[in-house]
C-alpha positions as CSV (number, residue, x, y, z in Angstrom):
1,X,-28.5,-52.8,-0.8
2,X,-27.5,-53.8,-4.2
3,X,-30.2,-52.8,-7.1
4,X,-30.0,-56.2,-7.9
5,X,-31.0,-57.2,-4.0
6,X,-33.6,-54.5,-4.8
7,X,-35.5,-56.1,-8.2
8,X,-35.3,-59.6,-6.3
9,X,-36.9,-58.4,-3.5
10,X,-39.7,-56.7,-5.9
11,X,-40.1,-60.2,-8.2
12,X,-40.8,-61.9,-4.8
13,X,-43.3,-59.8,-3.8
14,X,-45.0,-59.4,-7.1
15,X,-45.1,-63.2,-6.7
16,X,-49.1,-63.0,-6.2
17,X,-49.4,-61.1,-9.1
18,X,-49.0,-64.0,-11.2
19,X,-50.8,-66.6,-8.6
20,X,-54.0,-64.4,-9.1
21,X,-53.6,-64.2,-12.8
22,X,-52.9,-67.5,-13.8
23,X,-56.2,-68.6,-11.0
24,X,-58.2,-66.0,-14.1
25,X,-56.6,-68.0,-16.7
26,X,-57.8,-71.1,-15.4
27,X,-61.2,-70.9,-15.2
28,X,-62.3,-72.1,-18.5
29,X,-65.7,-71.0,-19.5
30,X,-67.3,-70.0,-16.6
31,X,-68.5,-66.4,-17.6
32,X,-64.9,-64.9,-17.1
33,X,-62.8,-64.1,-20.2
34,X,-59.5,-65.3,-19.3
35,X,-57.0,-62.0,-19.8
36,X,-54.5,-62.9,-22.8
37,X,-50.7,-62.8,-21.7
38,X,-49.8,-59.7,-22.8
39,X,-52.6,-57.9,-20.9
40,X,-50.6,-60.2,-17.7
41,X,-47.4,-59.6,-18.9
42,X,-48.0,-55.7,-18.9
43,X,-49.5,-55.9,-15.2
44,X,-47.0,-57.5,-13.7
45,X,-44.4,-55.5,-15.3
46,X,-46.1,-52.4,-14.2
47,X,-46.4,-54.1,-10.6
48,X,-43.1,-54.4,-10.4
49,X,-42.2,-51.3,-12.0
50,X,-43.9,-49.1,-9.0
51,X,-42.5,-51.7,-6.4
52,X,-39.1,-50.8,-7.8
53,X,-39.3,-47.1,-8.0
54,X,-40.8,-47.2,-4.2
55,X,-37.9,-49.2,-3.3
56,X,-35.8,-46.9,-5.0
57,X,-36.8,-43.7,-3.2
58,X,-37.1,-45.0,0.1
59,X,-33.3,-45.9,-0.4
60,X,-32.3,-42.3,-1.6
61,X,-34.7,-41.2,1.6
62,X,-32.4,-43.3,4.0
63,X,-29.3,-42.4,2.1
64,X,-30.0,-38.6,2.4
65,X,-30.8,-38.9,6.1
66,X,-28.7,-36.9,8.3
67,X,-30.3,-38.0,11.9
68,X,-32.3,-40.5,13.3
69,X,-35.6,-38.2,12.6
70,X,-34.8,-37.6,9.3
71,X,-34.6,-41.6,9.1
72,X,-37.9,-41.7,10.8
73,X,-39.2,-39.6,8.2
74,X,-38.3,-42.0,5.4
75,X,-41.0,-44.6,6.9
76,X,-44.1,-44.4,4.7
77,X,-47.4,-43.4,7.1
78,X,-49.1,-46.2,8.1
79,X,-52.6,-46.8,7.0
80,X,-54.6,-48.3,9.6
81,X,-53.5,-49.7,13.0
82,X,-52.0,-53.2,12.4
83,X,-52.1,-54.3,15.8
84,X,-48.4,-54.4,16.8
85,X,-46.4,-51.7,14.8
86,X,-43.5,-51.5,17.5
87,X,-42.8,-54.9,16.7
88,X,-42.1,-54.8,13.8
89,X,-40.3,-51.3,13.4
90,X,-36.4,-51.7,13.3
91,X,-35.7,-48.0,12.7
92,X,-37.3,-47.5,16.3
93,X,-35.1,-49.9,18.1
């Protein structure tokens, strides 16, 4: 995948990141401080920083991979159960 592929994918889903912060932005005087842009401009970038360098080594991960348990290896933990994993893993299948 392209690093190009790779940012896009990152911008989409930091796509809530600036749905929540332009809600804040909205809400007039009703006891919250709306945050100024650059305080939402240097979120988002830094969202979409870490979303790029986890891309990023998960790619050198795949690309390093030698077998298919060294591929499984690449697949960050998961956190909780979230009902049906095997569905949804394609490096199982």
């Amino acid at each position: 995948m392209s690093r190009i592929a790779l940012v896009l994918i990152s911008l989409a889903a930091a796509g809530s990141v600036f749905a929540d912060d332009s809600a804040a932005a909205t809400t007039g005087g009703q006891g919250k401080q709306a945050p100024n842009f650059a305080q939402v401009q240097k979120r988002a970038l830094a969202r979409i920083d870490e979303g790029i360098k986890r891309l990023e080594d998960a790619r050198d991960c795949v690309a390093a991979a030698t077998d298919m348990a060294s591929l499984k290896a690449c697949k960050p933990a998961k956190k909780a159960d979230s009902g049906n994993a095997k569905a949804n893993d394609s490096i199982d299948q």
